[in-house]
N, C-alpha and C positions, 0 to 999 in steps of 0.2 A: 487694535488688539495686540499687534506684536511690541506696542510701544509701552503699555499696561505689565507683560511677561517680562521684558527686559527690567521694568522698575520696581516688580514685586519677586524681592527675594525670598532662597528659600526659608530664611531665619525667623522670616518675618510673617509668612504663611503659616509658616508652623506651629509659633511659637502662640501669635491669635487664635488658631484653632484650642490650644490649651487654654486660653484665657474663655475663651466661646464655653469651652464644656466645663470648664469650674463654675458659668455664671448658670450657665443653664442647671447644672445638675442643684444649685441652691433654689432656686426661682420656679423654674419649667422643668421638673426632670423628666417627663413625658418627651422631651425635646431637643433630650441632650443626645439624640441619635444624628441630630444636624454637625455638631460639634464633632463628633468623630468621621463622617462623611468628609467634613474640609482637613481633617488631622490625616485622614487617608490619603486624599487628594495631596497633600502635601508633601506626603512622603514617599508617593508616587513621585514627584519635581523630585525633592533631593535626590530619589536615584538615578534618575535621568541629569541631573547635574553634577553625582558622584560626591554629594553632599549630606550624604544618608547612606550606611553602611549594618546590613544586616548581622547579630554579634547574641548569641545566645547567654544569658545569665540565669544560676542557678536557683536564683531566688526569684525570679519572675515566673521559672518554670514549679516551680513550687505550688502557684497560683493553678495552673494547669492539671497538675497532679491532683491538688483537692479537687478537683471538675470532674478528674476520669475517677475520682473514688463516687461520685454522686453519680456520675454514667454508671458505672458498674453496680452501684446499688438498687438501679431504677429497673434491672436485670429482675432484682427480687420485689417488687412493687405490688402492693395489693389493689394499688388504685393509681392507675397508668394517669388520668388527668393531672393529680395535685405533682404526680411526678417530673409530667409533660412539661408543667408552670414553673418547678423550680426548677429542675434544668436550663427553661429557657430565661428564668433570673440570672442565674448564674454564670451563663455561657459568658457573662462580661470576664472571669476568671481567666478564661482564655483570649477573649478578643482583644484585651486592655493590655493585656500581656506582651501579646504577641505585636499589635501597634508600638510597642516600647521597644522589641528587641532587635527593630528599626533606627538603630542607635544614629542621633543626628552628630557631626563632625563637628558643627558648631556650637559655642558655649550655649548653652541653660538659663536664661534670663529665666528669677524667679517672679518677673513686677508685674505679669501679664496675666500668670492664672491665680496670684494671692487677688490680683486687683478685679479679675474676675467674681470671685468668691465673695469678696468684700460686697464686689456692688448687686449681687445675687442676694445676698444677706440684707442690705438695705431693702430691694424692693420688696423682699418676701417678710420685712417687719412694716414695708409701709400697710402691704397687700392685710396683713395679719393685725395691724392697730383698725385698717379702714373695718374690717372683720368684727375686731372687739367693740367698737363703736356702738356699731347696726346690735349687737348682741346686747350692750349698756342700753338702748334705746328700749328695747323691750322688757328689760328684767330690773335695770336700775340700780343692779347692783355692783362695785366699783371691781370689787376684790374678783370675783369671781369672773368677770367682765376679760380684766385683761390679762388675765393668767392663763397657763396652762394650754391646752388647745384652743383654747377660746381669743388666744393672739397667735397664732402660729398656724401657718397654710398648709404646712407638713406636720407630722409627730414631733411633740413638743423633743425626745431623746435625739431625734437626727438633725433638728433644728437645732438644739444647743450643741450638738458635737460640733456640726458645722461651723456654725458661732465662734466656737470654743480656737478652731483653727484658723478662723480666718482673726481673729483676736492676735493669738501666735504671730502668723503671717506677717500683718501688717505692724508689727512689732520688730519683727525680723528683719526688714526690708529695712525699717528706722535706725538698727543698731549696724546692719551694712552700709548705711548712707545712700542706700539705692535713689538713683535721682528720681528727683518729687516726692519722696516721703520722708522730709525734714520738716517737714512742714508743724505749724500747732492742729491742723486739720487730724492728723495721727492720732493724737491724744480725744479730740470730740470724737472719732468714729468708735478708737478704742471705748471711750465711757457710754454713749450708744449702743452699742453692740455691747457692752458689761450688761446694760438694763434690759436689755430684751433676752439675755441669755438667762437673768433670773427672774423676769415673768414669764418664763417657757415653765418655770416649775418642777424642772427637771433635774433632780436629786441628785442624778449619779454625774452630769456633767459636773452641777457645782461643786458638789465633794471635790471633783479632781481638780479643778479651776481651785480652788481653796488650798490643796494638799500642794499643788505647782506654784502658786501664789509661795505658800511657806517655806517650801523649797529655794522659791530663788531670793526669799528675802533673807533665808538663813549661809545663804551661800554668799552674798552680797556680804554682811555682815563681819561674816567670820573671814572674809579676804579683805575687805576694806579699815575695820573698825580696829576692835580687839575680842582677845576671845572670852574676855570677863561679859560683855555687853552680848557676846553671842550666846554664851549660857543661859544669862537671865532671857534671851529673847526666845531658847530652843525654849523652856518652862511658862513661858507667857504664854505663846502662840496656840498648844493647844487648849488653854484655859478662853481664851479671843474665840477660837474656835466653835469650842462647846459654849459658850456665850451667846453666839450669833444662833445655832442651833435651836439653842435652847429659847432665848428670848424673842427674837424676833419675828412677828406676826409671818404667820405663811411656813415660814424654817419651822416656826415652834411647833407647828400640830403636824405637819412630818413628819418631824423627827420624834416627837412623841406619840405619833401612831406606830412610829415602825419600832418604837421599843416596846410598847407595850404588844405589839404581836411576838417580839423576841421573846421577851419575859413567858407568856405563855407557851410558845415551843419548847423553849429548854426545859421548862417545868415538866412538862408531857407530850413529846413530841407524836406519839400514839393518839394518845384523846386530841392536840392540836387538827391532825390533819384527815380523822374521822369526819363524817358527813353529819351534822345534827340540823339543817334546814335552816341554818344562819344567816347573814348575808353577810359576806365576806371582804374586808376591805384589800383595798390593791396588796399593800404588806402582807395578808395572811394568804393571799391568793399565790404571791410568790414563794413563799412559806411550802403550801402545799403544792408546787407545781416543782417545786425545786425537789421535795420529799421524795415524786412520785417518779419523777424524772431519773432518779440516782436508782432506785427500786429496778426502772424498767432498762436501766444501762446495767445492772450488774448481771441480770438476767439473758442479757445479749450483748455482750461483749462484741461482738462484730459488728453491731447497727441490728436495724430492725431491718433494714432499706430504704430510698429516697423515697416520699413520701405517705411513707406508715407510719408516721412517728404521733400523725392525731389520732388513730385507729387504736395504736399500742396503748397510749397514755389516756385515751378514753377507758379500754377494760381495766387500766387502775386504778383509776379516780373510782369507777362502779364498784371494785374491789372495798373499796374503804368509806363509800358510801358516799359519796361528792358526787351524786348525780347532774346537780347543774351544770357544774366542769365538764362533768364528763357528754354532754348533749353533742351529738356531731350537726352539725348545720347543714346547708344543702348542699355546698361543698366537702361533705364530710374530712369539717371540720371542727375543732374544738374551738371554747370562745376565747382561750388563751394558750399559749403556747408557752416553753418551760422559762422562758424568761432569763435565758441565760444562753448565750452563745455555746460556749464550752460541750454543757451538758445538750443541746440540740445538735451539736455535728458527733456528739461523740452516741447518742442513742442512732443516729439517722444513719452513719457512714464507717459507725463505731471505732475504735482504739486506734486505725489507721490510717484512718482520715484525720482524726483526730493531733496525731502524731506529725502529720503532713503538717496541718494549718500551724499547729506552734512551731513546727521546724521556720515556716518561712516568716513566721513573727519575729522568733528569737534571732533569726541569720539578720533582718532588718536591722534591728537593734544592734547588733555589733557588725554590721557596716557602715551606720551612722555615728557608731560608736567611734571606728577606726579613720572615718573621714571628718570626724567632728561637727556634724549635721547633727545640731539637737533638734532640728526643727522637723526630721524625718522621725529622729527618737521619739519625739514629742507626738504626733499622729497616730505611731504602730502604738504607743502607752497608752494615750487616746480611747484607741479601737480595745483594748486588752484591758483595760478599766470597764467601758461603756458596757463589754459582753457580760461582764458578771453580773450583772443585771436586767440587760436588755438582749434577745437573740439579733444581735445589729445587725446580720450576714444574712438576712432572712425574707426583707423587703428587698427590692431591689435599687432604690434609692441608697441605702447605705451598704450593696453592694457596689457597686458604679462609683459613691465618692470614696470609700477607704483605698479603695483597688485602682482606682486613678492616680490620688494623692500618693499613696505607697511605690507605685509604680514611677512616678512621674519624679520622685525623689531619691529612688536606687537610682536610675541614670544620671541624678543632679550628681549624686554622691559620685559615682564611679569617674565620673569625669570628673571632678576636684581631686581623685586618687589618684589617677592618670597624669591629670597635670603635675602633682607634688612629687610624682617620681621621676 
């Protein structure tokens, strides 16, 4: 045993435990409580080997503060259960946090929780193809088979974020030369994991995965090329764009479902989001849930409190005649929720919670700014894209991975700062 202690360092403890809860929280996130148990234990070692040094940072504590604005909201709670539940999703806010401000002495290897992530993404598209199979076996149908939930073991939106980073990641690793990812291996995981990211079916990942795509091809361009060949590519790329949108099978009836729900909003955004006994597709759902949403924050500018936010948004839906939205379940809950990060902290914990959460976005973003860590930029733009559409902060899955990932790259960041000065 003492010969075991002598040979497992703390760099190497630690740094596994990070690679353990990136693989688990893609795959098993039920499980990724193991993975912070060895990340604890480990930094229990560093301090007993003077290898781990306790260091408060303001943007970690930021994470914190939006916790104690949801504590303080649950003060005002009309229904203490759904309160009880999101607090205890949340409390990662703090715990993840505060595991980080366990600042280790030693460098930040990024090869152990990208390759974590990575190989959580493979099993959770094998687990999600063997899924779609069993699913084609019975219905026969190809399209519908391997799309959307029907290939994915999680939410098709937290499965392609995750995707989308670990995509990033293992790209990152390629342009640092990190040993073992030179390989052609890189390039098969990257176009794998390209193809399962777009039969998640998840709109708002690819938009961004598209918009980052054109980003770095136009950046590439205009420093490599010349800037005659970058013009014509800035004028091409959204025409490619809306091409792909528009023609191809799966893209095309998306994106022209969600404009035909736009078309009708703007027209009469009154008559749109009135109740007439319709059945509503996802686009007009979000339509009406974002309407009713912005309705019930101007109203309470403070929040409503932690979770009232399906009790308030039920009596508006009833207001405007959307009974079905408005049904609370037996969790009195509603059957969807506002479908938008933003507007769910900002009715739930109101203008000041609110204020919190983009403070420790924006601070993110120009620390990675300032340490040249696009790959931290690239995660918080991620999360900050993903919530306009989806409340991402809201399961506790894509609490746990942005609040790791975020977390786990201010440290990267500060110590590559520390070093340069």
């Amino acid at each position: 045993m003492e010969f075991l202690k002598n040979k497992i360092t703390v760099s190497f403890a630690y740094q596994l435990s990070l690679g353990l809860i990136a693989l688990l929280i893609a795959f098993l996130p039920k499980m990724v409580v193991l993975g912070f148990i060895l990340m604890f234990a480990s930094i229990l070692y560093g301090l007993k080997k003077k290898e781990v040094k306790f260091q408060l940072d303001v943007i970690l504590l930021s994470f914190a503060l939006l916790y104690g604005a949801y504590l303080i909201g649950a003060l005002f709670t009309n229904n203490a259960d759904a309160a009880g539940k999101y607090l205890e999703y949340k409390l990662s806010f703090i715990l993840i946090p505060f595991l980080f401000s366990f600042r280790p002495k030693f460098h930040l290897n990024l090869s152990l929780p990208i390759s974590g992530l990575s190989i959580g993404i493979i099993l959770s598209s094998i687990f999600g193809i063997i899924k779609a199979i069993s699913t084609y076996s019975k219905t026969h149908i190809i399209l519908t088979s391997f799309t959307s939930s029907n290939i994915c073991i999680d939410h098709p939106t937290y499965f392609a974020a995750m995707t989308s980073i670990s995509i990033a990641g293992i790209w990152y690793l390629h342009k640092n030369k990190n040993s073992g990812f030179t390989g052609n291996w890189v390039f098969l995981y990257m176009g794998f994991a390209l193809c399962m990211l777009c039969l998640s079916y998840a709109m708002a990942a690819i938009l961004f995965l598209l918009l980052l795509s054109s980003w770095i091809i136009l950046k590439w361009v205009y420093s490599t090329i010349n800037k005659w060949f970058f013009l014509t590519l800035l004028i091409s790329l959204p025409i490619f764009l809306f091409f792909t949108v528009t023609h191809v099978t799966g893209f095309k009836d998306e994106f022209s479902n969600s404009m035909e729900a736009l078309k009708s909003y703007v027209a009469d955004p009154s008559k749109f989001v009135e109740g007439n006994d319709e059945v509503l597709s996802g686009d007009q759902v979000r339509l009406v849930m974002w309407t009713v949403t912005v309705k019930a924050w101007s109203k309470n500018p403070w929040g409503v409190g932690t979770g009232n936010v399906d009790e308030c948004l039920s009596r508006e839906l009833k207001r405007i005649g959307q009974h079905e939205l408005a049904t609370l379940g037996e969790n009195n809950e509603i059957r969807y929720n506002p479908h938008n990060q933003y507007l769910q902290i900002g009715l739930e914990i109101g203008i000041l919670g609110f204020l919190v959460f983009l403070f420790g976005m924006i601070a993110s973003i120009i620390r990675g700014i300032s340490t040249k860590n696009w790959f931290l930029i690239l995660i918080v733009s991620c999360l900050l894209f993903n919530c306009l559409f989806e409340s991402m902060l809201q399961r506790q899955t894509g609490i746990v991975f942005f609040t790791f990932w975020i977390c786990l790259l201010l440290v990267h960041s500060k110590q590559t700062q520390e070093r340069s000065e």
